[in-house]
C-alpha positions in Angstrom: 27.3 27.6 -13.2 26.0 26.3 -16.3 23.6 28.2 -18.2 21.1 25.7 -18.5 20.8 25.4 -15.0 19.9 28.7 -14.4 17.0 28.9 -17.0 16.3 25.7 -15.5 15.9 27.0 -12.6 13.5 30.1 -13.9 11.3 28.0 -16.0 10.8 25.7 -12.5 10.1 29.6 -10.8 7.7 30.7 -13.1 5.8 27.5 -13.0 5.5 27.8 -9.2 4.3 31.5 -10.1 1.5 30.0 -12.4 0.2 27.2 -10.4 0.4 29.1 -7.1 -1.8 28.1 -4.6 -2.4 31.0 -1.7 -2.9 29.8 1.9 -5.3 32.6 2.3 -7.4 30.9 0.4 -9.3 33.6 -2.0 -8.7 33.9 -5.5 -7.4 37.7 -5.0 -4.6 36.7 -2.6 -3.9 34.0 -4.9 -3.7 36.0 -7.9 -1.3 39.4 -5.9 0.9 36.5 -4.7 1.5 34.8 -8.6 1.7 37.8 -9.7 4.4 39.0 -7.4 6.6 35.5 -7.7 6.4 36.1 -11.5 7.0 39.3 -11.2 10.2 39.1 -8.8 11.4 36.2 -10.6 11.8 38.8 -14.1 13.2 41.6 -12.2 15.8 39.4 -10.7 17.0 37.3 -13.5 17.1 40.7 -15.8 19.4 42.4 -12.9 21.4 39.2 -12.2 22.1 38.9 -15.9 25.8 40.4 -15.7 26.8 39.3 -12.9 30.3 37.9 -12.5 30.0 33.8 -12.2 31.6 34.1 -9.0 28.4 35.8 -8.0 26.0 33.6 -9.8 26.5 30.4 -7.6 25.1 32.6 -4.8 22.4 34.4 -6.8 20.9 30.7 -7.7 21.5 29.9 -4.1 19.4 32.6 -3.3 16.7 31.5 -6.0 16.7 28.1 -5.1 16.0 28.6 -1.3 13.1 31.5 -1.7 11.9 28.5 -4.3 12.0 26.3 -1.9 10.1 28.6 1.0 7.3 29.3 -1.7 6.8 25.8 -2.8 6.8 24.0 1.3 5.9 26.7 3.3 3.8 28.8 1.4 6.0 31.9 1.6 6.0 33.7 -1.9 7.7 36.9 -0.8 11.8 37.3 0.8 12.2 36.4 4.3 14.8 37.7 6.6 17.0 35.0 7.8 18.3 34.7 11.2 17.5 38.1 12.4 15.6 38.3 15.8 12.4 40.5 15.8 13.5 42.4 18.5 15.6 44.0 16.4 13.5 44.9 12.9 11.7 48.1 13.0 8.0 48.0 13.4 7.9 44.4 14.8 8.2 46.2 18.5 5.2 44.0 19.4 6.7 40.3 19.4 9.7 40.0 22.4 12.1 36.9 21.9 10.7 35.1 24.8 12.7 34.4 28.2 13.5 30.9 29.3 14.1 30.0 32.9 17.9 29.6 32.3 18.6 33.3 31.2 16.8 35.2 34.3 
C-alpha cells in the first residue's frame, strides 16, 4: 500500500467531514456528525500509523467502505455488518421477520 494512497485517502475523509451534509436536516446535527467524521478519521489514522502493511490493506479497506456509507447513504458513524438484530443488546425491539417458508 503506497503511502500516497492512504493520505489520499484521508485528505478525501476529511473533506467529506467538512462538507457534510446531515439528513436530519439542522445545522446541530450537521455540525455533531462533521465533527465526529473528522474526529474519527484523526484517531484512526494516528492509531493505524504502525501498523504492519499486511494490516494496512485492510485498515484502508475499512476506511474506504465507512467512506463510502457516509458519502451514499448518509451514515457518518460505524455500522455493524451482517449481524442480525436479534442478536445485539438493546435492539430486543426489532424481530428478524418470519416468511411463510420457515413456519
Amino acid at each position: 500500500m503506497s503511502r500516497s494512497r492512504v493520505l489520499n485517502l484521508y485528505r478525501r475523509i476529511l473533506q467529506e467531514g467538512k462538507s457534510w451534509v446531515s439528513r436530519e436536516g439542522d445545522l446541530a446535527a450537521r455540525q455533531e456528525e462533521a465533527r465526529y467524521i473528522i474526529q474519527e478519521a484523526q484517531s484512526r489514522f494516528r492509531e493505524n500509523r504502525y501498523l504492519p502493511s499486511e494490516q494496512v490493506d485492510d485498515a484502508v479497506r475499512e476506511a474506504e467502505l465507512r467512506l463510502y456509507y457516509a458519502s451514499h447513504y448518509g451514515i457518518p458513524y460505524e455500522r455493524l455488518h451482517n449481524v442480525d438484530p436479534e442478536y445485539v443488546p438493546g435492539v430486543g425491539s426489532l424481530k428478524r421477520p418470519v416468511f411463510d417458508d420457515e413456519e
